[in-house]
C-alpha positions in Angstrom: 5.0 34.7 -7.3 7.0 33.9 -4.4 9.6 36.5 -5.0 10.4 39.5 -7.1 13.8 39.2 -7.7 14.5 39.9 -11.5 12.0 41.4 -14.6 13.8 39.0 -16.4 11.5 36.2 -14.0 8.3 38.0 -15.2 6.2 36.4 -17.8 4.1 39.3 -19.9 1.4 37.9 -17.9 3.0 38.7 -14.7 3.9 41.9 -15.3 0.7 43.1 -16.2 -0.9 41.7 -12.9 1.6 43.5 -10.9 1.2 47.2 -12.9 -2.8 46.4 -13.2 -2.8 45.7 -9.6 -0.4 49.2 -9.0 -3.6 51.1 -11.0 -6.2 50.0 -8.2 -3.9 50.7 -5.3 -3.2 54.5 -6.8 -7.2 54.9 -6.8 -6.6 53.6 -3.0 -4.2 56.8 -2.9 -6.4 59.6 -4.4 -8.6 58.9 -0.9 -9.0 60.8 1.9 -8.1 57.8 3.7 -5.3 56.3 2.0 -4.9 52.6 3.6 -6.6 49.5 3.1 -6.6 46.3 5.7 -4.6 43.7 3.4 -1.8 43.1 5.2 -2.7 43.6 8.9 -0.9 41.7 11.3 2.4 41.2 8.6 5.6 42.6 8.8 7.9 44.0 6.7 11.2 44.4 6.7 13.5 46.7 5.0 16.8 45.8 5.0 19.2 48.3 3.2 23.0 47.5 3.0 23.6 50.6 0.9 22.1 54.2 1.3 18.8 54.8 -0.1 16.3 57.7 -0.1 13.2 57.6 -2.4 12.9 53.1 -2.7 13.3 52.9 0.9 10.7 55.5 1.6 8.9 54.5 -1.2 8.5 50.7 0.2 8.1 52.0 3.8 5.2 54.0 2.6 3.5 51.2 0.7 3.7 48.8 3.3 1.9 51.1 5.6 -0.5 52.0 3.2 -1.8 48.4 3.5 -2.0 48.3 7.2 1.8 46.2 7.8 4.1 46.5 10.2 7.6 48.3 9.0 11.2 47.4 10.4 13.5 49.6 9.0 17.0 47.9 8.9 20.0 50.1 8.2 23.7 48.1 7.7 25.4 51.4 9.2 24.9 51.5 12.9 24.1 48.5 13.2 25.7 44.3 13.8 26.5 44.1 9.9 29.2 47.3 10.3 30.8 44.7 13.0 31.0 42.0 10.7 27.7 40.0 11.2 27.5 37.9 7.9 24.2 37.9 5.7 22.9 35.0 7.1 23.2 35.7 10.8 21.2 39.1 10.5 18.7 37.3 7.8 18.5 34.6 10.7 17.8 37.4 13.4 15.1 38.5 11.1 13.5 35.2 10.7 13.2 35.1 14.8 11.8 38.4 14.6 8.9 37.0 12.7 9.2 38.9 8.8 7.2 38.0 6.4 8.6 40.1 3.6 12.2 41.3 3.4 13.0 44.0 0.9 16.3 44.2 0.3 19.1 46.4 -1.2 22.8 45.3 -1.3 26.1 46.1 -2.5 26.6 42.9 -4.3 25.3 41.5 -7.5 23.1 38.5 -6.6 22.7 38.7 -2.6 18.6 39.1 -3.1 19.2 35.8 -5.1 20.8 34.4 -2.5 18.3 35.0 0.4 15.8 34.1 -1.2 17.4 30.5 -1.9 19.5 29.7 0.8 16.6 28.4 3.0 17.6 31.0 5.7 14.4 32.9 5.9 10.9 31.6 5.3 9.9 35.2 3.9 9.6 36.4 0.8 11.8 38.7 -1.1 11.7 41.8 -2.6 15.3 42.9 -4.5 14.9 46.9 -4.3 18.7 47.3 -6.0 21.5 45.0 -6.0 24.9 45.7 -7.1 24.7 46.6 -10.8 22.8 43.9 -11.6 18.8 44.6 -11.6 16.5 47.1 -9.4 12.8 45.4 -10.6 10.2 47.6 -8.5 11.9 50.8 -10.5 11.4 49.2 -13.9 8.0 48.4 -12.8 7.1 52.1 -11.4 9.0 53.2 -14.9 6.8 51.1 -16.6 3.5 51.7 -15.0 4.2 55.7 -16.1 4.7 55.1 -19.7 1.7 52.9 -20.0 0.0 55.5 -18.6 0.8 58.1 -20.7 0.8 55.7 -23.8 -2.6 54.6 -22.8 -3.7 58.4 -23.2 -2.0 59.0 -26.6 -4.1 56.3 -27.8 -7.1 57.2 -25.8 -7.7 54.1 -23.8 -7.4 52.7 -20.7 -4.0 51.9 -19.5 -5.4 48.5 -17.5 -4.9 45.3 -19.1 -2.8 46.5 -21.6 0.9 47.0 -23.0 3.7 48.9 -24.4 3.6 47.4 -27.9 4.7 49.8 -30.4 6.5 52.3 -28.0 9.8 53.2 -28.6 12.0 53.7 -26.1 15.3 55.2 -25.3 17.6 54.9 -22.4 20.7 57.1 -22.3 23.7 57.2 -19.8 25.9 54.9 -17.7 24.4 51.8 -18.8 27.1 49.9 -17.6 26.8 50.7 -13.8 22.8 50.8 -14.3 20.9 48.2 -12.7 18.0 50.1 -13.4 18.8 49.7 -17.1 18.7 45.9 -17.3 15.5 45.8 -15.1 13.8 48.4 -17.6 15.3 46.4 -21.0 13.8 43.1 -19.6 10.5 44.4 -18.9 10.1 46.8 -21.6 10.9 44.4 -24.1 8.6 41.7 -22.7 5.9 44.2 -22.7 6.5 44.6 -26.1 8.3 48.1 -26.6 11.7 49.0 -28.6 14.4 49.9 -26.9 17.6 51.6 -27.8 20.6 52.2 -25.4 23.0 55.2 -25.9 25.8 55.6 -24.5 29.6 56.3 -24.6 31.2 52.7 -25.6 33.4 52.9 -21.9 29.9 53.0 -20.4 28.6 50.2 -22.1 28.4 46.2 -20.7 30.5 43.2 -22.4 28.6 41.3 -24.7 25.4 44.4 -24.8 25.1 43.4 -28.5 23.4 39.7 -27.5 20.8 42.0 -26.0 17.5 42.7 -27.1 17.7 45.8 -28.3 19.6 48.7 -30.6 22.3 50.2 -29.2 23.9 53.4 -30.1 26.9 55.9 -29.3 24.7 58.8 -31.3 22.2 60.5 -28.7 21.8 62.7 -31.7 20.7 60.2 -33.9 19.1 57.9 -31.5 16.3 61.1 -30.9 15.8 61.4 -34.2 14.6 57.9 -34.3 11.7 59.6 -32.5 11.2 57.8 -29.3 7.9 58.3 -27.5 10.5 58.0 -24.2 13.8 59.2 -23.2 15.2 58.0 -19.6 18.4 59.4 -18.9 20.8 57.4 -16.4 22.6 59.2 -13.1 25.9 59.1 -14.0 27.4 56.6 -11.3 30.9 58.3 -10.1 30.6 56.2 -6.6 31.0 53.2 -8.7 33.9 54.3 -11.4 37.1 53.1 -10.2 38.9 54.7 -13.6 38.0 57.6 -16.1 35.3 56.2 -18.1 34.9 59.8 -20.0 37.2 62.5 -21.0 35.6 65.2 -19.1 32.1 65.7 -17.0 31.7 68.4 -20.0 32.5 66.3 -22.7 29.7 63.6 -21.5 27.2 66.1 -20.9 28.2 67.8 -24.2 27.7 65.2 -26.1 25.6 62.2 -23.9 23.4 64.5 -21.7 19.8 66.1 -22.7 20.8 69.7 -22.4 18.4 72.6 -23.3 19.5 72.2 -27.4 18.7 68.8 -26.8 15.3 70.0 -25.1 14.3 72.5 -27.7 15.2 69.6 -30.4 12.5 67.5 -29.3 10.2 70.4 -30.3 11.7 70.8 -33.8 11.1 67.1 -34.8 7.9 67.6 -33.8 8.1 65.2 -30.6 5.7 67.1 -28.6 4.3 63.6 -26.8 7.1 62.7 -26.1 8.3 62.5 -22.4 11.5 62.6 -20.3 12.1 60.5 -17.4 15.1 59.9 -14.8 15.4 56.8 -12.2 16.7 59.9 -9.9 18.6 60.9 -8.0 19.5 63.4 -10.8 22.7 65.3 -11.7 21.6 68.4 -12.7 23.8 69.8 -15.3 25.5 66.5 -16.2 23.0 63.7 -17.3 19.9 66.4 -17.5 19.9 69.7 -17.4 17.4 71.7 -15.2 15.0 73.0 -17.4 14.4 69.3 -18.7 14.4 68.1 -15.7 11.5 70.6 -14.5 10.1 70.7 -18.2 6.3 69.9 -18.8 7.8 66.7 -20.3 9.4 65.6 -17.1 7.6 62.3 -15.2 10.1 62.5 -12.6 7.3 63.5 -10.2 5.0 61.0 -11.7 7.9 58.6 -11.4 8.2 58.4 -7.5 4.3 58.5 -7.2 3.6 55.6 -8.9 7.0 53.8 -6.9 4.5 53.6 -4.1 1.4 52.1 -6.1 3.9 49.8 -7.6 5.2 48.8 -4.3 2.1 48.4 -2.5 1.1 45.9 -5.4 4.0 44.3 -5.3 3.9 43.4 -1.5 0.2 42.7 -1.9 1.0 40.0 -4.8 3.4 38.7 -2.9 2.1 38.1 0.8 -1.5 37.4 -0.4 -1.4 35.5 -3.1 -2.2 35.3 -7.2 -5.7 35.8 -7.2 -5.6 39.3 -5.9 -8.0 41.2 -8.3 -11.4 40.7 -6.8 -9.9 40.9 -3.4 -7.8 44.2 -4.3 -11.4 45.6 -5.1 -13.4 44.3 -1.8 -10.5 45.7 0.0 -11.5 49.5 -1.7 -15.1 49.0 -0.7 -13.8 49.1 3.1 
């Protein structure tokens, strides 16, 4: 890979080198000393046009993990909030030397766009743009379910899929780049996926996609999914009423505690709740799921840094990683 700029660019073969490559870097994380040498002497760059909390400290954290230098690059403060253009500050990091730029921006397609326009010789990591794909979260999202599929069928979770998991994603698909990064991978990992959702909240044309949609959370639980990720409801990107009421969607669209206690009465006891975060409490998810035994939210921002730290590793040191991944552990 030169870039990871889509899930929609990764092969099945691809994918599972990144998320096998995430499980040797968490065993790197359960040391006492949690670094490894593999990318001494590189530097990374985070370059966030939009605000960010958990992927930004999430990638900071992974590239220090492997021994890289970390410029953190924020658009407020700084030349952009002047009117620099994209290719002036991507220019000023070039000078500066970056070998990987991880970048989130406001517009569909600007990762894209560094990455082709021959402005930087670096490569590119797209950690959320516009409301068109966020690929590191459907990888982290992906490495947890494996996981826990991988222990319902009581094997190990390297080297293999999601074939035969079901899936569902509920919420503001339409605003979700998180959404179309999980569909892409999920599906080419071999799960089922259904999207529910209010029909305001869902994209134009979403029945060419790969997968079932729904307007029923109702009936899309009892489908019995082995997964339910529930979407943030994106109010900083609705320029209109989308939804009657905040307690009309969460009524009707949001796993509340009925909803909660449902899951136990169909006899879903494996099955496990999930959120891209940040949460709205009381809207999309209501606490006690949120904080219930079935919650990976936790398990969700742990595994961002494994997935991260494999994703940088893949992509500043090349394909054939896997024996070198494990001398690296040896030191």
């Amino acid at each position: 890979m030169r870039h990871l700029l889509s899930t929609a660019d990764l092969s099945h073969r691809d994918a599972l080198a990144i998320l096998d490559t995430a499980e040797q870097m968490a065993a790197v994380g359960e040391r006492e000393v949690k670094k490894l040498p593999a990318l001494r002497g590189r530097t990374v760059v985070n370059l966030f046009f939009e605000d960010s909390t958990r992927t930004r400290i999430s990638f900071e954290a992974a590239a220090k993990r492997l021994s890289a230098d970390v410029i953190n690059f924020s658009a407020k403060g700084s030349s952009v909030s002047k009117g620099e253009s994209l290719k002036d500050t991507a220019q000023t990091l070039a000078a500066m030397g970056a070998d990987a730029v991880v970048i989130r921006h406001g517009s569909s397609g600007a990762p894209a766009r560094l990455a082709s326009s021959g402005w930087i010789d670096a490569a590119v990591l797209n950690a959320g743009d516009g409301t068109h794909e966020h690929p590191t979260q459907a990888l982290l999202d992906a490495f947890t379910m494996r996981r826990h599929w991988a222990r319902l069928h009581g094997t190990e979770s390297t080297g293999t899929d999601l074939a035969g998991m079901k899936v569902l994603i509920a919420g503001d698909v339409l605003h979700s780049r998180v959404a179309r990064s999980d569909l892409w991978l999920l599906r080419t990992l071999g799960a089922e996926v259904t999207l529910v959702a209010p029909p305001t909240l869902l994209p134009f044309g979403v029945g060419s996609w790969p997968c079932t949609v729904s307007y029923d959370l109702d009936d899309a639980l009892a489908a019995r999914p082995d997964a339910v990720m529930m979407l943030r409801v994106q109010g900083e990107r609705m320029d209109s009423a989308f939804f009657p009421s905040v307690r009309e969607y969460s009524r009707r669209w949001g796993l509340d505690d009925v909803r909660l206690d449902r899951l136990d009465t169909l006899g879903l006891k494996d099955t496990i709740i999930m959120h891209p975060g940040p949460m709205n409490r009381g809207l999309e998810i209501s606490a006690r799921a949120a904080d219930s035994p079935r919650s990976t939210v936790l398990d969700q921002v742990r595994n961002g840094v494994s997935v991260r730290m494999a994703s940088l590793y893949l992509l500043l040191s090349g394909e054939n990683s896997t024996d070198r991944t494990a001398q690296e552990q040896k030191r």
